[in-house]
C-alpha positions in Angstrom: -17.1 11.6 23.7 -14.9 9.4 21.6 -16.5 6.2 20.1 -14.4 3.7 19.0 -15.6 0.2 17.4 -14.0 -3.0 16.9 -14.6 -3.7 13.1 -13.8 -6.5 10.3 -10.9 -5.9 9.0 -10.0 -6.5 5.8 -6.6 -8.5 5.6 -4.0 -10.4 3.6 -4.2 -13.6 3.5 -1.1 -15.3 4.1 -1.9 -18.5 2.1 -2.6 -16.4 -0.9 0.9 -13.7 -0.9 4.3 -14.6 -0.8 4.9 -12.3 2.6 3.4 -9.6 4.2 7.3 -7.4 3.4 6.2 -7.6 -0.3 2.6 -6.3 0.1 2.8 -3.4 2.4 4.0 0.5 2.1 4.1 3.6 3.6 1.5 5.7 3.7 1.0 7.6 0.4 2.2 11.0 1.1 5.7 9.8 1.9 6.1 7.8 -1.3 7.6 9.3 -3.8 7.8 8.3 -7.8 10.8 5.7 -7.6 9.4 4.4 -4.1 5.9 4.2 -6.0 7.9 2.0 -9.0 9.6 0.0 -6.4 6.5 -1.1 -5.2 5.0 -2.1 -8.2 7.7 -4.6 -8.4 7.6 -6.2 -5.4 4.6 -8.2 -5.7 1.0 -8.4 -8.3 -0.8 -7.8 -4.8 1.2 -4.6 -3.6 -1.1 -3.0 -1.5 0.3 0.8 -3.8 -1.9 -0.2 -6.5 -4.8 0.5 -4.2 -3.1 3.3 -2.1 -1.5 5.1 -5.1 -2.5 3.6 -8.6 -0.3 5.1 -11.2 -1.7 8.1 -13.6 -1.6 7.4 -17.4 -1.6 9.8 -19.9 -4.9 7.7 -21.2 -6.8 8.2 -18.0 -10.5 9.3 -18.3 -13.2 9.5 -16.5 -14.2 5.6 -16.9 -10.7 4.5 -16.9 -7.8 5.9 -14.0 -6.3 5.9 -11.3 -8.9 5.7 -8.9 -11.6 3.1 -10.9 -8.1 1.0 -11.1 -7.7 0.7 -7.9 -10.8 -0.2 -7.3 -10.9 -3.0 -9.8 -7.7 -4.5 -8.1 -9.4 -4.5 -4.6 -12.5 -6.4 -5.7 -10.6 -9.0 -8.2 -8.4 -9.0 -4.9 -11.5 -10.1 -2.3 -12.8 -12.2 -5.0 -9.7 -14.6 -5.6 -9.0 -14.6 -1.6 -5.9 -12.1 -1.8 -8.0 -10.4 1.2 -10.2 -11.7 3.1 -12.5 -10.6 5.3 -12.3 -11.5 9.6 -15.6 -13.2 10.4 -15.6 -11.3 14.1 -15.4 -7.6 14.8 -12.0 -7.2 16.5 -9.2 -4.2 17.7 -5.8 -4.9 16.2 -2.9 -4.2 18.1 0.3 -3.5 16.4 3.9 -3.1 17.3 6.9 -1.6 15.5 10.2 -2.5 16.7 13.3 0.5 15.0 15.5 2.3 15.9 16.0 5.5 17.0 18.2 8.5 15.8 20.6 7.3 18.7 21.2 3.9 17.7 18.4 2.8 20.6 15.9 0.3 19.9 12.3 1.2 20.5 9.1 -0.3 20.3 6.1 1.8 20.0 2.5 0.0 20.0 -1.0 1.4 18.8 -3.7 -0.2 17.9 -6.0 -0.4 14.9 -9.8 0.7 15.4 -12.9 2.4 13.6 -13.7 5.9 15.0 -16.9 7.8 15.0 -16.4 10.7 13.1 -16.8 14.2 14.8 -16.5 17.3 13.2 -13.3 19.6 15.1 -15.4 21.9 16.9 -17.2 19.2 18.8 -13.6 19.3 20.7 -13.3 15.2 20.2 -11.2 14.9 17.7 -8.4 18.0 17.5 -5.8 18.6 14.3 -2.7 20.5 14.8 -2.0 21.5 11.2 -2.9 22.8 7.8 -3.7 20.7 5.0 -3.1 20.5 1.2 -6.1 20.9 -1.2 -4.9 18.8 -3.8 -4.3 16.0 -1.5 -7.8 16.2 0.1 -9.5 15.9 -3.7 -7.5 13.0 -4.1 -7.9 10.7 -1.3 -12.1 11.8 -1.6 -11.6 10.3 -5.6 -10.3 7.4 -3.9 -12.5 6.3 -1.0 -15.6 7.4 -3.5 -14.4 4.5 -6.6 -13.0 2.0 -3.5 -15.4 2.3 -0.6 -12.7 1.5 2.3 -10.4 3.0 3.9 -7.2 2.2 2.3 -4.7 3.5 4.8 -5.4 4.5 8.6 -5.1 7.8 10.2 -2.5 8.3 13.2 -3.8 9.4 15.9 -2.7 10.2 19.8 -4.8 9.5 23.3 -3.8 10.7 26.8 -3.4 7.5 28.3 -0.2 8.1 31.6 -1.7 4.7 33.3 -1.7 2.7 29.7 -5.4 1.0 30.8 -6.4 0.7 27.3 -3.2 -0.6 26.0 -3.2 -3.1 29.2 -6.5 -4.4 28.5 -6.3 -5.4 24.9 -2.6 -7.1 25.6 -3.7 -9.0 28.2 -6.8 -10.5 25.8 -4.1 -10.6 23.1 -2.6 -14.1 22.0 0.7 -15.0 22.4 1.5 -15.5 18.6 0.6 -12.4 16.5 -1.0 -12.8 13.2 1.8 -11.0 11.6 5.1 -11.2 12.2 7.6 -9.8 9.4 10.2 -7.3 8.7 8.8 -4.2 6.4 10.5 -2.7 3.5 11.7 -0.1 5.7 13.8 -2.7 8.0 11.6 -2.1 10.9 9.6 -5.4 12.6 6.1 -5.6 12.5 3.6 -7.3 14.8 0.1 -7.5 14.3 -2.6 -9.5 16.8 -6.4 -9.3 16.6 -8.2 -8.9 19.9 -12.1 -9.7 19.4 -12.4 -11.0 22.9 -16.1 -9.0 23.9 -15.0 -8.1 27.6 -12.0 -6.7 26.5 -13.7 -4.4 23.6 -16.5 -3.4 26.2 -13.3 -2.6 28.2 -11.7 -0.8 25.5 -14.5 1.6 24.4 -15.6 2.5 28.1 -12.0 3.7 28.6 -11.5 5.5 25.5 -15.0 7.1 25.3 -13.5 10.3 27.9 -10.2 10.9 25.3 -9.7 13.7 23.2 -8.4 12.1 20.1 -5.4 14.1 18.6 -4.5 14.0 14.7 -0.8 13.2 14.8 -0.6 12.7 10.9 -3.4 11.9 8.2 -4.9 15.5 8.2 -6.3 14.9 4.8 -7.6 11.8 5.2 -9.6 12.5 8.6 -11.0 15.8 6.2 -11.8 13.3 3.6 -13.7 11.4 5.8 -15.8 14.1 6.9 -16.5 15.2 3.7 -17.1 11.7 2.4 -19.8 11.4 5.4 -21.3 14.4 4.5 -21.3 13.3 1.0 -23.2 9.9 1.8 -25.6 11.3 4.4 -27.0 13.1 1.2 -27.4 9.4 -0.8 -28.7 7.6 2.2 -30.1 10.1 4.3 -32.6 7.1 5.6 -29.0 5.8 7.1 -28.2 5.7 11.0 -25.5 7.1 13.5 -24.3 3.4 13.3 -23.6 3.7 9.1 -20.1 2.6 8.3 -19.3 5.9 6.3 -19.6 7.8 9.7 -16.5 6.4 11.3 -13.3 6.0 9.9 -10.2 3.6 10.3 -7.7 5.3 12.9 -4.6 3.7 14.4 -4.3 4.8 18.1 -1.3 5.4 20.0 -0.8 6.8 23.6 0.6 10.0 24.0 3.0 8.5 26.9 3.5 5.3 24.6 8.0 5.2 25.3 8.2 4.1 21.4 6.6 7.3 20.4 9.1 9.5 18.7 8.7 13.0 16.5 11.3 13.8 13.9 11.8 17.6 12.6 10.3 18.5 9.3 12.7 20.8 7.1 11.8 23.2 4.5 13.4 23.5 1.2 12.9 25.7 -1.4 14.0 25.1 -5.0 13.9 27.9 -7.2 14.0 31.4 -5.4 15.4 33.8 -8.6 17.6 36.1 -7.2 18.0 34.2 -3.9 21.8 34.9 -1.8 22.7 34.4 1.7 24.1 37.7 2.0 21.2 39.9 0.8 18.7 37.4 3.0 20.8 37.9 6.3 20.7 41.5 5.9 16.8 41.2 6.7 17.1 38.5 8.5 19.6 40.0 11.3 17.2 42.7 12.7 14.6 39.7 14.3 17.3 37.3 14.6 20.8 36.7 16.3 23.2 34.9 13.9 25.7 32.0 14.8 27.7 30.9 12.0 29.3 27.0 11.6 32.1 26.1 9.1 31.0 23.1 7.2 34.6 21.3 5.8 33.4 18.5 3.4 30.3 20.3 2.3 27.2 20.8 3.6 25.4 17.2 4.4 28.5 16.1 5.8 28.2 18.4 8.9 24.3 17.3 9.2 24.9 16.1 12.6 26.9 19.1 14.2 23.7 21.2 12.6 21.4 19.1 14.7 23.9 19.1 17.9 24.0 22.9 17.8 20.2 23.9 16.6 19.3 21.6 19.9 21.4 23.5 22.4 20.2 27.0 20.9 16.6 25.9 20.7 16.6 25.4 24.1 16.8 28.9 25.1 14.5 30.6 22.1 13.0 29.2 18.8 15.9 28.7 16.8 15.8 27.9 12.9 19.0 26.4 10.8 20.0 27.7 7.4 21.5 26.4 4.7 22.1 28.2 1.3 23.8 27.0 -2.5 25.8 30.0 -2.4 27.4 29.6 0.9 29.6 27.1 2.2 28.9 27.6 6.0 25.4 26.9 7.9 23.7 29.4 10.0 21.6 29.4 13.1 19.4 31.9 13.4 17.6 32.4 16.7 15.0 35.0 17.2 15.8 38.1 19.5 13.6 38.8 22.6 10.7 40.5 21.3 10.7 40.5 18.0 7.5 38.5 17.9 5.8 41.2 19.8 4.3 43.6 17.2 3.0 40.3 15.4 -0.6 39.2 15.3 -2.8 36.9 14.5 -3.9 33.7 14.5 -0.9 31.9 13.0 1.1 32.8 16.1 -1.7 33.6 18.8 -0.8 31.8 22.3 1.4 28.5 22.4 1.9 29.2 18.7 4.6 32.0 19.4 7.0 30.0 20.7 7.3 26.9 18.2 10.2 27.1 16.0 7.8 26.3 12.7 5.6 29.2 13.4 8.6 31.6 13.7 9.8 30.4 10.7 6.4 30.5 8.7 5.7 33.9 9.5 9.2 35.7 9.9 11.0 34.7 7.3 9.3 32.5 4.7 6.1 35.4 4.8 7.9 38.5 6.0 11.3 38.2 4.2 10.7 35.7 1.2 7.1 36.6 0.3 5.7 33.2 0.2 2.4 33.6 1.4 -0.3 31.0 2.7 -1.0 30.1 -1.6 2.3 29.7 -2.2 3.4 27.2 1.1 0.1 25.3 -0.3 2.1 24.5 -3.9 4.4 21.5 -3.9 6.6 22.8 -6.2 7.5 25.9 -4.3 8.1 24.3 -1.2 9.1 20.6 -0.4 9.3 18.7 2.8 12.1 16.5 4.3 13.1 14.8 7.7 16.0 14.0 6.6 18.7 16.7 7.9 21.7 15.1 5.5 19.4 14.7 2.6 18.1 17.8 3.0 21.5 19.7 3.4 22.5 17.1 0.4 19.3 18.9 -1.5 21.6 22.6 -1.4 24.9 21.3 -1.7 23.8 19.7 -5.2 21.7 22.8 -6.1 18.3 20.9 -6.0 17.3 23.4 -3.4 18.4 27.0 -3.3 17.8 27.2 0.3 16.7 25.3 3.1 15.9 25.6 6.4 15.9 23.3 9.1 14.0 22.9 12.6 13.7 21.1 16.1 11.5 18.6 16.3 8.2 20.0 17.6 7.5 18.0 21.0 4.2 16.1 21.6 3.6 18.1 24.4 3.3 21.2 22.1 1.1 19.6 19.8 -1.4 18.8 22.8 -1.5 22.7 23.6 -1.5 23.7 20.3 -4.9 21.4 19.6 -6.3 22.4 22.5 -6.3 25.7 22.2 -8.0 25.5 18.9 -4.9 27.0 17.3 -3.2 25.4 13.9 0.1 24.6 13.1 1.8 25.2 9.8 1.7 22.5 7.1 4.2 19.4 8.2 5.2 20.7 11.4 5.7 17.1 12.7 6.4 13.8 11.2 5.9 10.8 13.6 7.9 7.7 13.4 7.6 5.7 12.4 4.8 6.1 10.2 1.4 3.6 10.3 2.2 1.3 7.9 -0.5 0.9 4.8 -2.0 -3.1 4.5 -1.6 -4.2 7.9 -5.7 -3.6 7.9 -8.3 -2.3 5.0 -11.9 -0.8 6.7 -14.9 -1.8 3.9 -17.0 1.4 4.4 -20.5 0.2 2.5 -23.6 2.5 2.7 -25.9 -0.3 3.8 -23.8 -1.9 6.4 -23.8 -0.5 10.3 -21.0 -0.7 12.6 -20.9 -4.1 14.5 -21.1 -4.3 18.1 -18.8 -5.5 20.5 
């Protein structure tokens, strides 16, 4: 049974910032070092110096990252930067982009708290691995800050949109926030605390299976946070704020939701060519070779055009390698998954291009084993195809390889079969934006009712 609770959010004041486009970012994961600086510049009250607080080389155990951030959140309360709402409410919010096509899309979710449920309660399902050091990290975090900083993105079966339909039509007609983000998409943001239609909302949602779409870590954090204040306040109730955790829901038929591939690159690989690799690689996979005039990342979008059509018929994986001048498409021959076992490719797991790729050819042919995929610096992600191509041409990355977009649908199966996807086999966008809402999680406060 999935509980979901309106809740107080935490917010920006608008009388106190110079615009919500200078205060919010991306979630943490996608930011990298420049991103983090820019940032930093845009405004005193950026919500990155809570998110992702910069490391000093004088950090100690009374003085980084983490204790930083939290100073900044409670000199931020105190002075009025955020302010707390006064009534419990679900906050729906709507992102207006564009789509790989040119299209414009609008996908909308909505902000809640969720009772946390450990996976094998069958509530809440993941679909992929996670990083260590990025589950140490955000558990430093919530620990010093006591909120949730950023929400988790999750997905909801939902064909007749009846929870969507109920908090819209409680909605007012002039959203608290109304802005373009740094990313150039348009953001809307209403809070619904109308009681009938938060009854309405957790009666219909308390039958979903919640599916993790992306914040892995952070819905492990929370669990282990839980777990961790259960043992300084085991007096504490079901209804304790550190047993749920802020979520940002989307419906799994919601026409703005969209999945992009994530790539693989890898940037050192000594001894590394494309001929020596496709002499392994030809006996589990067929090989169709494209000419690439003006480099690799200028033929980014024929790559995509033919990895498409061939991955229609079998999991197909694109190729791209510094010492070649041509891309390749490899798609796997009829049964060569057959003597493989396991649970990394038990069930709908044989047929998704990542898991193909994981196990035969980053494990089987380039030794990188379950350790190694877990170090940043051996492996890097990317949903950008031209960047990524960009990465090889340059030499950044000795190889790369490229995928399909994996397909909601196949994330569903996956989750409910209990089965795991590689690391970063999807990337939703767009991503939940980080400072739309902040969830206070305090040991001696309960959950509020509707």
């Amino acid at each position: 049974m999935a509980v979901v609770a309106p809740f107080r959010a935490l917010r920006y004041n608008l009388d106190k910032i110079a615009g919500m486009e200078q205060v919010v970012t991306p979630p943490y994961d996608v930011i990298n070092a420049s991103q983090q600086d820019g940032f930093y510049n845009a405004d005193p009250h950026n919500i990155i110096r809570l998110e992702l607080n910069r490391k000093r080389d004088s950090d100690s155990a009374a003085d980084n990252r983490y204790t930083r951030a939290a100073e900044h959140l409670q000199r931020w309360m105190q002075s009025g930067v955020l302010k707390r709402d006064e009534k419990p409410a679900f906050y729906v919010s709507r992102t207006t982009y564009q789509d790989p096509d040119g299209n414009e899309r609008v996908r909308t979710g909505f902000f809640t708290l969720l009772r946390l449920e450990d996976f094998d309660a069958g509530v809440v399902l993941p679909h992929e691995r996670t990083f260590t050091e990025h589950k140490e990290d955000r558990l430093a975090l919530i620990k010093k800050t006591r909120a949730n900083i950023s929400p988790i993105f999750a997905l909801f079966p939902d064909d007749q949109n009846a929870v969507m339909g109920a908090l819209q039509s409680a909605q007012a007609q002039a959203p608290d926030y109304d802005f373009i983000d740094p990313m150039g998409l348009r953001q809307q943001l209403h809070a619904v605390s109308d009681p009938a239609a938060c009854a309405s909302v957790r009666k219909l949602m308390a039958d979903k299976v919640i599916f993790i779409a992306d914040g892995h870590h952070r819905y492990e954090t929370a669990l282990n946070y839980r777990n961790h204040m259960r043992g300084q306040c085991p007096e504490a109730g079901l209804l304790a704020s550190f047993n749920y955790v802020m979520v940002y829901l989307c419906s799994m038929s919601d026409p703005g939701l969209t999945v992009f591939a994530c790539h693989r690159a890898v940037p050192r690989l000594d001894g590394f060519s494309a001929v020596d690799f496709m002499r392994h690689a030809r006996q589990d996979f067929d090989e169709l070779i494209i000419e690439a005039p003006g480099g690799l990342a200028a033929n980014a979008p024929v790559l995509v055009e033919a990895l498409a059509q061939a991955g229609r018929q079998r999991p197909s994986i694109g190729m791209a390698c510094h010492d070649s001048d041509k891309l390749h498409i490899l798609s796997l021959k009829p049964g060569a998954m057959d003597q493989e076992e396991g649970p990394d490719v038990f069930g709908p797991l044989r047929q998704l291009d990542v898991a193909v790729l994981t196990r035969m050819i980053l494990e089987k042919i380039l030794g990188l084993d379950n350790n190694a995929r877990d170090m940043a610096h051996l492996i890097s992600y990317n949903s950008d195809t031209r960047d990524t191509l960009a990465q090889v041409q340059s030499g950044q990355a000795r190889v790369a390889f490229l995928l399909n977009p994996t397909k909601v649908e196949q994330v569903k199966a996956v989750a409910e079969a209990g089965l795991i996807m590689p690391r970063k086999s999807t990337y939703f966008y767009p991503k939940a934006l980080t400072g739309l809402t902040l969830n206070l999680v305090l040991p001696d406060e309960d959950i509020a009712a509707c």
